[in-house]
C-alpha positions in Angstrom: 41.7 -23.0 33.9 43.3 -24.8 31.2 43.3 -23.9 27.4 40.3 -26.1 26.9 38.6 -25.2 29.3 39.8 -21.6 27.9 38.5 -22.6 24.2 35.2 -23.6 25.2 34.2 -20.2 26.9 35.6 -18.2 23.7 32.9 -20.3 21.7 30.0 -20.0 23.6 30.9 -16.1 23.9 31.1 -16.3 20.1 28.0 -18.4 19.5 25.8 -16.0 21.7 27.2 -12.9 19.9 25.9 -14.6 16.1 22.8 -15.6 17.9 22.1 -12.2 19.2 23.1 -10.9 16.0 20.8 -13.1 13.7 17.7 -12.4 15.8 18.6 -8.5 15.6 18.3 -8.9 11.8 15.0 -11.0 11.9 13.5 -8.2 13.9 15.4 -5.3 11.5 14.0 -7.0 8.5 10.2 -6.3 9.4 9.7 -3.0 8.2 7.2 -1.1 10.3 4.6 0.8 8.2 3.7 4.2 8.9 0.0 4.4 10.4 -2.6 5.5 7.6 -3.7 9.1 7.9 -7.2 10.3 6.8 -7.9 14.2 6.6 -11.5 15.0 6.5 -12.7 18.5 5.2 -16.1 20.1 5.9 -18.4 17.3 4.2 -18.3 13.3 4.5 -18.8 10.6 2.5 -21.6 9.4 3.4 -23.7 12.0 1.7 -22.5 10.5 -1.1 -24.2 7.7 -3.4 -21.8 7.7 -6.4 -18.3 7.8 -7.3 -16.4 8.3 -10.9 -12.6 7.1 -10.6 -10.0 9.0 -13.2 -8.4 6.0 -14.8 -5.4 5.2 -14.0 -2.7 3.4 -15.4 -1.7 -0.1 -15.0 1.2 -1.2 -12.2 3.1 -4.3 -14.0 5.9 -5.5 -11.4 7.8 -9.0 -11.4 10.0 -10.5 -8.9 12.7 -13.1 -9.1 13.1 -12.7 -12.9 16.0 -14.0 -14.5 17.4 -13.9 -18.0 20.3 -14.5 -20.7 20.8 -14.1 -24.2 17.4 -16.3 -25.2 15.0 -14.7 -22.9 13.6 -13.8 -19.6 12.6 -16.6 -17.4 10.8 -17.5 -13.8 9.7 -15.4 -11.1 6.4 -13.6 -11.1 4.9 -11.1 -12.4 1.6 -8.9 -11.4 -0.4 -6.5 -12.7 -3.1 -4.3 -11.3 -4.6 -1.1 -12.3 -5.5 0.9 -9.1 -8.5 2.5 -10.2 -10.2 -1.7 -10.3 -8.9 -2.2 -6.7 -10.4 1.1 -5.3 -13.5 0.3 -7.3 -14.0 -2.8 -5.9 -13.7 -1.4 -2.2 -15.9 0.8 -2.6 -18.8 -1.4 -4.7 -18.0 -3.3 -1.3 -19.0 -0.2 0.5 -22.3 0.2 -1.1 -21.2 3.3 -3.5 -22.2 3.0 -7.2 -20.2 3.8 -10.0 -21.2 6.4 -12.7 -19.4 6.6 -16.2 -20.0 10.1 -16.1 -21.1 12.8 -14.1 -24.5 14.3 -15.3 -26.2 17.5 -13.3 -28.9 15.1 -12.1 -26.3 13.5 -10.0 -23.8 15.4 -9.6 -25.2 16.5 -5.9 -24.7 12.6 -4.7 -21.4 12.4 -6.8 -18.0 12.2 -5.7 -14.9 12.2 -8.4 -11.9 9.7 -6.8 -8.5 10.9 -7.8 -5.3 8.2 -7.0 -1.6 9.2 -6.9 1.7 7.6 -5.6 3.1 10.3 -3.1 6.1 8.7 -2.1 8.7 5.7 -1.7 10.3 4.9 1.5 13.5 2.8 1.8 13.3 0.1 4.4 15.9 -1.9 5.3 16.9 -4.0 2.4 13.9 -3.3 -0.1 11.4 -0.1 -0.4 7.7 0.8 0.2 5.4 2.8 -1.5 2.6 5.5 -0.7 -0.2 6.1 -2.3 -2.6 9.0 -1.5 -6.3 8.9 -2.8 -8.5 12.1 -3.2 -12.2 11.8 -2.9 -13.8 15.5 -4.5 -17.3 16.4 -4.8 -18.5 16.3 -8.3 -21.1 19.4 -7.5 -18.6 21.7 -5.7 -15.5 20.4 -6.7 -14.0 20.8 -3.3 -12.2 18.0 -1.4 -14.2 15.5 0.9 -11.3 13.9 2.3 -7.9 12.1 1.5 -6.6 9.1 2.7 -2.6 8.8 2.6 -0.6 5.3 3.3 2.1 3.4 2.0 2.3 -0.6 1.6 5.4 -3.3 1.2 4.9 -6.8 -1.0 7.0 -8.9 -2.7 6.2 -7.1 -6.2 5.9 -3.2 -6.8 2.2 -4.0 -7.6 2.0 -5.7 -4.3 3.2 -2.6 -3.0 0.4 -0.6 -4.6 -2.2 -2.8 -3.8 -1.8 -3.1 -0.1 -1.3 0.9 -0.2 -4.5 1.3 -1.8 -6.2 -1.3 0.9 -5.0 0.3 4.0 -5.2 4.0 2.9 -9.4 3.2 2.4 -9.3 0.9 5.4 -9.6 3.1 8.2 -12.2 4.8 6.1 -14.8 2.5 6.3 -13.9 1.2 9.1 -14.5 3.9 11.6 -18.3 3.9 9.8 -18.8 0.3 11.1 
């Protein structure tokens, strides 16, 4: 075997090795979301008509921003308040909102708390998990609380498909 004969099997060793090595980071780079959990207590859901949603502040996230000395420029920005987003699934879910709770309704009247529970790093960027509580208005005890986290290209992103795959498997299962 001569030397370039040699050269040429160094250099398809070495072009395997970066092949191998930049579809192992193609596949590391999808970041595998924890399943969604739901815990159900004693009552459900659908003995409920009604929902009031504590208000929640707004998520304002950009991504790709740059800036100098005149200003801040490109990239995009989002915004989303959660309580809208868990509204709107639930509207879509045949549940009317109430302003307030009244002792007329308070039997068919669930109260819909939201909180982020956690960030997870993964791989090169983070995710974020949301946990929503659903309470009944006339007892005050929990109905059930759906827990998941979500990745995007914006920290609102994040929150939004949280919020979206935490009440997924909620209605879902009803179907």
């Amino acid at each position: 075997m001569n030397i370039t004969e040699q050269m040429e099997r160094i250099y398809k060793i070495i072009y395997k090795c970066m092949f191998l090595l930049l579809v192992g980071c193609m596949f590391g780079g999808c970041a595998s979301m924890r399943p969604p959990v739901v815990h159900t207590f004693d009552d459900s859901i659908n003995n409920y008509r009604y929902f009031y949603v504590s208000p929640t502040g707004d998520y304002t996230s950009s991504s790709g921003v740059y800036g100098n000395q005149y200003g801040v420029y490109g990239g995009i920005t989002n915004s989303i308040n959660p309580a809208t987003i868990i509204s709107g699934i639930l509207f879509k879910n045949g549940f009317i909102q109430v302003n307030e709770i009244t002792p007329e309704n308070a039997k068919e009247t669930m109260i819909v708390n939201f909180g982020e529970s956690g960030r997870r790093n993964v791989n090169l960027g983070y995710s974020i998990e949301v946990t929503i509580q659903f309470i009944s208005a006339d007892t005050q005890r929990p109905i059930c609380t759906c827990t998941a986290e979500g990745q995007g290209s914006t920290e609102a992103d994040d929150v939004r498909k949280a919020i979206q795959r935490a009440l997924d498997p909620l209605f879902n299962s009803k179907k």
